[in-house]
N, C-alpha and C positions, 0 to 999 in steps of 0.2 A: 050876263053869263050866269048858267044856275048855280055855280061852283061860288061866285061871288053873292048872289044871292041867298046860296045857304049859311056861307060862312057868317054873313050879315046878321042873318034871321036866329045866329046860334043864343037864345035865351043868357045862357049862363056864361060867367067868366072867361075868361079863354087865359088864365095865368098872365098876363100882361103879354102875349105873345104878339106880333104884328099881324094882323088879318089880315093888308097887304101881302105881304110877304107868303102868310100860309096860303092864301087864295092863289097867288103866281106859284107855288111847290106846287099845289094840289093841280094846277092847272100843267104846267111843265109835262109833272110827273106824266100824266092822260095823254099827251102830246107827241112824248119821246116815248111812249110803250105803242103807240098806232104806230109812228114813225119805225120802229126797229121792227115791227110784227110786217110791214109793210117792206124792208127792205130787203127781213129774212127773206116773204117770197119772193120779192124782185131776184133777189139773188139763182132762188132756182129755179126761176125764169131763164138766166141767161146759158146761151150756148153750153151744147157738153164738156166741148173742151176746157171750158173756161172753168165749170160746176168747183172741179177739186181744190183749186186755189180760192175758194170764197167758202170750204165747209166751217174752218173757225169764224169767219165773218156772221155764216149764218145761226152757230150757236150760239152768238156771243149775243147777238142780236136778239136770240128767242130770252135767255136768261136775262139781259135788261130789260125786253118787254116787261116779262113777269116781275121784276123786281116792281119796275115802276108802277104797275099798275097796282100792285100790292101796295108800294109806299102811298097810294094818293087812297087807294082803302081806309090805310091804318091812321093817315092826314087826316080825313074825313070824318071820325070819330072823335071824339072829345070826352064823353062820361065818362068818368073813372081810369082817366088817361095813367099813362105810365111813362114817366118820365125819359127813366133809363131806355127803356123799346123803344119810343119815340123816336131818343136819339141816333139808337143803334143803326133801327134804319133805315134814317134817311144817311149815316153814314155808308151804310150798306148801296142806299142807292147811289150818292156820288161817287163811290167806287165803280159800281157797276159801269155807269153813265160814262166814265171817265174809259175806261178796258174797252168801252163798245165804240166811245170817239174814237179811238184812238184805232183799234181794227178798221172799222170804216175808214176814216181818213184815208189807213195803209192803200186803198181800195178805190180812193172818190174821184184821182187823174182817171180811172177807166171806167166808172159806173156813177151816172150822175146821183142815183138813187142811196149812195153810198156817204157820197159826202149832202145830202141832203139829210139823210138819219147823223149822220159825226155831227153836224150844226144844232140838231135836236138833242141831242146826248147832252154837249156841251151845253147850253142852256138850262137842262134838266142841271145837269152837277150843280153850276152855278146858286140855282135857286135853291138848291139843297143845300148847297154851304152857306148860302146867305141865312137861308130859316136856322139851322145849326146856330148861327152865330147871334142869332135873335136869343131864341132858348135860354141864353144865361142858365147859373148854375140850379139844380133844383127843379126850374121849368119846364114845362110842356104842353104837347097840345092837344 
């Protein structure tokens, strides 16, 4: 994978951070932003009737794309990192990740498309708290 490849090939220090760990964020992250951008349109694919009870679904869904894709941006980078940003947000994304399982979910008994993004989300969070809890105090990546 090139995301492990890079992380690999990173010359300098990574702060004691796990490359594991950041390689599976940064991978995640890529994963559940296709996944949510993919469920938003699914979403207004289906029938009219249906449209109005899936409008929060599908915003919720645009704003974790963006976040994640943002978060596996800012993962991606390492020179002159910032600790505090770092952390903020990948908190930011397991929030996100977390508000967008949980819409989908609401959603996934009628739209398979639905609970196959909530299962993306929830993985995203996961790695995100995991990397967080990597981090220690001071650290970054």
């Amino acid at each position: 994978m090139p995301v492990a490849e890079m992380v690999r090939s990173y010359p300098a220090d990574l702060g004691g951070v796990d490359r594991d760990a950041l390689v599976r964020c940064i991978e995640e992250c890529v994963a559940c932003a296709q996944a949510c951008a993919a469920c938003a349109d699914a979403c207004l694919s289906e029938p009219d009737d249906v449209l109005p009870s899936l409008r929060k679904c599908i915003r919720t869904n645009l704003d974790c794309s963006d976040v994640c894709d943002t978060t596996a941006r800012v993962l991606s980078r390492h020179t002159g990192y910032d600790a505090n940003l770092t952390r903020a947000v990948l908190e930011a994304c397991a929030t996100v990740c977390r508000s967008c399982a949980d819409e989908c979910g609401a959603h996934a008994h009628h739209h398979e498309h639905c609970r196959v993004c909530a299962e993306a989300c929830r993985r995203c969070e996961q790695a995100c708290q995991e990397l967080i809890s990597g981090l220690g105090r001071g650290a970054g990546v």
